[in-house]
N, C-alpha and C positions, 0 to 999 in steps of 0.2 A: 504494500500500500504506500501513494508517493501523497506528499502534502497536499496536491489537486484533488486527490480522493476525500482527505481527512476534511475538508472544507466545503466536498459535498455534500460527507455524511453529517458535518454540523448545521449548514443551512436545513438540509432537509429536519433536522431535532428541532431545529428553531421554528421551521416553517411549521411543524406540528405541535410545538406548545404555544406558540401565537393562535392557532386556529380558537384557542380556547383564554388565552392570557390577554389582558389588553394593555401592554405598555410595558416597564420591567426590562426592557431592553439590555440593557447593564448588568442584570443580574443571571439574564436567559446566559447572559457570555460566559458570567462568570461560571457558573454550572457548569456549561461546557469545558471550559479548561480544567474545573476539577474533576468532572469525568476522564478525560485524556491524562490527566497526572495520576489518576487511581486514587485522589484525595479526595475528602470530607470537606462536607460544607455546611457552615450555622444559618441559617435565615433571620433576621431577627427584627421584630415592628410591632406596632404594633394593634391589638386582635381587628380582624376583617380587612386586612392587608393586602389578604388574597397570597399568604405563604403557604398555606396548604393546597390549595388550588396549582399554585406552580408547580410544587414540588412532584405531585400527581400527575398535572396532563404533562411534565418533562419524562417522568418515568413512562408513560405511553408510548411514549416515543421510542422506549426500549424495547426488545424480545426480551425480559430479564423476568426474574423469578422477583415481587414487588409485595414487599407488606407493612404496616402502617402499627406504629405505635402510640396508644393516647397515652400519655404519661399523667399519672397524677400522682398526688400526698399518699396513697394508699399504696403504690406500685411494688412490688418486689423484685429484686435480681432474680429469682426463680421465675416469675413472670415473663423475663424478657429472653433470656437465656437457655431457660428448660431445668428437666430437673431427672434425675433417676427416681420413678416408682417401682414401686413392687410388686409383682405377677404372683399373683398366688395360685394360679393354675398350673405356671412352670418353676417358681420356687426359686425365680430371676429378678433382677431389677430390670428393667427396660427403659432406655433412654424416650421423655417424652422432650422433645426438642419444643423451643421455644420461638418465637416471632422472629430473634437475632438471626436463623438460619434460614435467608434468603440472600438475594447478588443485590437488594434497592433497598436499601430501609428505609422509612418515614419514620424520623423521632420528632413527634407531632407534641410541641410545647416542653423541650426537656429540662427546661427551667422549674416547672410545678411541681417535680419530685422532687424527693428527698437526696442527698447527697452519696448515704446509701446505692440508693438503684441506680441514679448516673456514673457511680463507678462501676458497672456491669457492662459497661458500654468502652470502659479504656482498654482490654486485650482485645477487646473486635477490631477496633479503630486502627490500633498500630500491628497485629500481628493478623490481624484476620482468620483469628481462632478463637475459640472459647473454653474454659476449664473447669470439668461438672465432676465432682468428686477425681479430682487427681488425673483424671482422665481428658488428654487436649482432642478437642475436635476441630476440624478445619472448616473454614466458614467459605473457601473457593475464593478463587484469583478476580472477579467479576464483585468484588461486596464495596458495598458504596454507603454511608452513610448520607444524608440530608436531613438534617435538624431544623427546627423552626424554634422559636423563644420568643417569651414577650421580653420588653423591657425591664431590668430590674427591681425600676423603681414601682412596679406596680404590686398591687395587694398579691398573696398566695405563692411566689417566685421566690427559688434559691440561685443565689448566684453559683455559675458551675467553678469547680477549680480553675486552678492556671494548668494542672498537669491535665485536665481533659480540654481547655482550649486550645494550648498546643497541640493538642491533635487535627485539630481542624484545618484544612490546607487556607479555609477565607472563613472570615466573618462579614455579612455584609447586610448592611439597611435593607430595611423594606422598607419604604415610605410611602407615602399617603400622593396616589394619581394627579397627571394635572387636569387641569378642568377638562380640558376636550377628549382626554383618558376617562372622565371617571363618566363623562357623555356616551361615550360610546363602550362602557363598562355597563350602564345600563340600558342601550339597547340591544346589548348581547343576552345579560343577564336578567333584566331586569321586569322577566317574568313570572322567576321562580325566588321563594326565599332559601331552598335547600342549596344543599352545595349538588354543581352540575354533574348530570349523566354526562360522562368522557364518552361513551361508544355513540351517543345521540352526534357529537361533532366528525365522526367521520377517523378517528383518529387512527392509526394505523403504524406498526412497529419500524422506524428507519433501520434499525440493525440489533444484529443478535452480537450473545459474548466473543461469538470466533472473530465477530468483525471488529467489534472494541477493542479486542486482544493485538488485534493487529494493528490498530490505529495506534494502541499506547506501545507498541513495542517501536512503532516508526518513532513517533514521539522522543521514547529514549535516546535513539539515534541520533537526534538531531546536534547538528555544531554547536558548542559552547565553547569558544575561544576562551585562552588563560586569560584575557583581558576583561570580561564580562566573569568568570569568573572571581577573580580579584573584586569587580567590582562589587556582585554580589556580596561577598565577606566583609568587604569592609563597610559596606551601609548596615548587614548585620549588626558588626561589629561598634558600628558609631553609636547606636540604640544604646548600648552596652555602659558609655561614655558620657551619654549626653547629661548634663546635671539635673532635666525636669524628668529622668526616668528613676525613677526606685530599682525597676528591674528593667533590666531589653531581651531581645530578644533570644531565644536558643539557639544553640548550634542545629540543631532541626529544622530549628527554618530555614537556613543555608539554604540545605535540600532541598526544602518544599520550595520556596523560591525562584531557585532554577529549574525543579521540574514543571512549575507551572508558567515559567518564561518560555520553554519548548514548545509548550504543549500551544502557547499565544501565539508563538510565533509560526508556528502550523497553520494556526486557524488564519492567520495576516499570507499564507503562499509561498511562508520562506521556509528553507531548509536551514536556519541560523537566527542565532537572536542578536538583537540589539538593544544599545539602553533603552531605549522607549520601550521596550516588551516589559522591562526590570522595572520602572517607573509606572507606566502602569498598574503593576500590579503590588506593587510595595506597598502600600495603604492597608488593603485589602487582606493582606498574606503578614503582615508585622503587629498590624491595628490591635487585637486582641490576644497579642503576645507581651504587649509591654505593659508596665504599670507605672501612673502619673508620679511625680512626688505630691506630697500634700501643697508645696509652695505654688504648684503648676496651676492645682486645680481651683486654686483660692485667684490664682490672676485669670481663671477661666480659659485656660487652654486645655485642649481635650488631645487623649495620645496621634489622633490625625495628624491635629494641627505640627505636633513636635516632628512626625514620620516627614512630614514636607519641608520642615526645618533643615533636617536630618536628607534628606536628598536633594535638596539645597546646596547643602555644603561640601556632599562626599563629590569627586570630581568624576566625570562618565566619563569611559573609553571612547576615544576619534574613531 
């Protein structure tokens, strides 16, 4: 598979969650390159934002094995992950597998649990297995997280760790339509109060995992020159440095970084990245890895504002 391909199989994902999204433009992208990175992605707005809606008719768009988790205050890790019961006909325990083993997950508001069950979700995320009494099972090369969250500051919300946002390859806004979006948000929708039948729009699978497989293994391929690399590192590294961070970023994000610079620069027709692929996506891929100092957030800068400070300053390859 050459870049011309990977950029028809994402027009067409995009052509098919538009049939049913109206606007989100930004976000449809970012998905995609988390898809092609094999990364996880947080949604976060807030409620009627139409993040579950996304997150759905994007998966539509898959051949993928797709299932949907409501998290709430009651949840349990056994819930999510499964559990060995007991067969008393064969005198066996038998693994009942839980909702985590599929290739799409929907963690639909994983803010509203408890801290608890959101860690039943950090061996998925980073090893793509799960561990049920002692015993690892593999969750398959094709497993994708998408989470949605409301905002912090609202009633019934925990905040997730830092070690379970660094898993996440983006955090990214959901915001509130603009007028001629939320106009033609309700001439689409604005028949029904439920959330919409996806088979009523026509929707239809752009590709299955052999084709994803091959799209991210081109992906891997792609050039990253020592120079875009350096750069990488050291805008990392500045996060690291800068006096409004308490903390910056991890060496993890390195990685995630540049795979999701590849995977942009795919979907742009090149076979190589440049700094604009790395700025781009810097915001997005650092944002909910760093933490403000308290002095930052008292003069009202928010961790954005510092990332653009912070790319600002570091100098980009000629």
């Amino acid at each position: 598979m050459d870049v011309v391909e990977i950029g028809a199989l994402a027009q067409a994902l995009k052509a098919q969650a538009q049939r049913v999204v109206v606007g989100h433009e930004r976000v449809v992208e970012l998905l995609l390159v988390a898809l092609l990175s094999e990364g996880h992605i947080l949604l976060e707005g807030v409620p009627g934002t139409g993040k579950t809606l996304l997150a759905r008719a994007f998966a539509a768009g898959l051949d993928l094995t797709f299932r949907r988790v409501q998290f709430t205050p009651d949840l349990m890790p056994g819930d999510i992950i499964g559990t060995n019961l007991f067969n008393f006909q064969t005198n066996t325990f038998v693994l009942t597998k839980g909702p985590i083993f599929t290739e799409f997950l929907l963690a639909d508001e994983v803010n509203r649990t408890p801290p608890k069950t959101q860690a039943a979700l950090l061996e998925a995320m980073q090893e793509r297995s799960v561990t049920i009494d002692g015993k690892r099972h593999s969750l398959g090369a094709g497993f994708m997280v998408v989470a949605t969250q409301n905002p912090i500051e609202q009633e019934g919300t925990y905040p997730l760790p830092e070690a379970q946002l660094d898993r996440f390859l983006f955090k990214v806004p959901v915001g509130y339509p603009s007028r001629d979006q939320e106009r033609q948000m309700v001439r689409v929708h604005g028949h029904r109060t439920a959330m919409p039948d996806l088979p009523a729009f026509g929707l239809q699978a752009a590709a299955g995992l052999d084709v994803l497989l091959a799209a991210r293994a081109r992906v891997a391929e792609l050039r990253l020159a020592d120079e875009m690399v350096d750069y990488i590192v050291d805008l990392v590294r500045a996060t690291r440095e800068h006096p409004s961070l308490v903390t910056g970023a991890s060496p993890r994000a390195c990685n995630m970084l540049a795979t999701a610079s590849r995977a942009y620069a795919a979907l742009q027709g090149r076979d190589f990245v440049i700094p604009d692929d790395v700025k781009v996506l810097a915001v997005p891929c650092l944002g909910h890895r760093v933490v403000l100092a308290p002095g930052a957030e008292i003069e009202g800068l928010t961790a954005n504002d510092v990332l653009r400070q912070v790319l600002d300053r570091v100098p980009a390859p000629r």
